[in-house]
N, C-alpha and C positions, 0 to 999 in steps of 0.2 A: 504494500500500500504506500501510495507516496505521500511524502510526509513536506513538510514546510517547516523550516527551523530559521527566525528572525537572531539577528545579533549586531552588536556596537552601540547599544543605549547604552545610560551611564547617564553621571553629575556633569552640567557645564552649566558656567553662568552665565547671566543673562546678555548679547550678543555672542557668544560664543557658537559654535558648527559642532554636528556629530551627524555621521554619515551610516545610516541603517543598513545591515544588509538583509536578505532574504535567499535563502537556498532549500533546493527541491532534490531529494531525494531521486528523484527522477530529471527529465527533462523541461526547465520549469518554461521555455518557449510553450510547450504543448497547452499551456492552459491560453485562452483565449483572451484572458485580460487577468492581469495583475495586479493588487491593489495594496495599500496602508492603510489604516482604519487608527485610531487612537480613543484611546479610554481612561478619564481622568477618575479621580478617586468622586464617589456618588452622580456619577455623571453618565450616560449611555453613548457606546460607539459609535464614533463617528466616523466619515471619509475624510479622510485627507490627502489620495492621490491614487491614481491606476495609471498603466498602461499597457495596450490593447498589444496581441501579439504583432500587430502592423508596425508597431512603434508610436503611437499615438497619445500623448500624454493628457490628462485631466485633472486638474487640481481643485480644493475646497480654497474658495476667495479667502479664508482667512490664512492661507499660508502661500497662497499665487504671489509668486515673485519672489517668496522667500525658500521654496523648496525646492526640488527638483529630480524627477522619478526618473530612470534609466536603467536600460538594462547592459547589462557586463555578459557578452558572450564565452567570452573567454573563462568567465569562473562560474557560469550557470547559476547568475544571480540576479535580483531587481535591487535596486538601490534606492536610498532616498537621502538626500543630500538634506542637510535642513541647516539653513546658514537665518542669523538674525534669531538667535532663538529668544520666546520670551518665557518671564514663570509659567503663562497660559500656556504653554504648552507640554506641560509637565503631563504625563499620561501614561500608560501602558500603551506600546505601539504593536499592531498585530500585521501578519500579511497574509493577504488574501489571493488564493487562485479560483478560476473560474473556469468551468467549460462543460460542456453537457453531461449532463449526470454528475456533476462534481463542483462542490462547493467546500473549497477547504482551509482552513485556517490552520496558524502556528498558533506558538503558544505565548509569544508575545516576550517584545524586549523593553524594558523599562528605562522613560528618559526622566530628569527631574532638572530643571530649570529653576536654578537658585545662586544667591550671591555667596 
């Protein structure tokens, strides 16, 4: 079964970068769109960025221009770049694969956005 393993959250302060990865047990082109979702403490998940296996990227306005989704062919990974960060964005971040009959998630890497 393929699996989805997120990593590289962590503490940075506020302007500080940290770059997410996402890696697939499998082939992770194969899913049909790829996403980040994040989830603060008392709060329900949200989107924060996909990208289609065209290459097609989609971001949530509250992080457009400050993040930026891509994929790494080379290490069979989706990426999320997140520069500019602030406290709000402090959350558990999760990655999402999509493609028929298959809806699947990791288990989530945690960022905190603090001085």
């Amino acid at each position: 079964q393929v699996q989805l393993v997120e990593s590289g959250g962590g503490l940075v302060q506020p302007g500080g970068s940290l770059r997410l990865s996402c890696a697939a047990s499998a082939n992770i082109f194969s899913f049909n769109v790829v996403g980040w979702y994040r989830q603060a403490p008392g709060k329900e998940r949200d989107f924060v960025a996909r990208i289609t296996s065209g290459g097609v990227p989609n971001y949530a306005d509250s992080v457009r221009g400050r993040f930026t989704i891509y994929r790494d062919i080379t290490k069979n990974t989706v990426n999320l770049q997140m520069n500019s960060l602030e406290p709000e964005d402090t959350a558990v971040y999760y990655c999402n694969g999509l493609k028929v009959g298959i809806d699947l998630w990791g288990e989530g890497t945690p960022v905190t956005v603090s001085p």
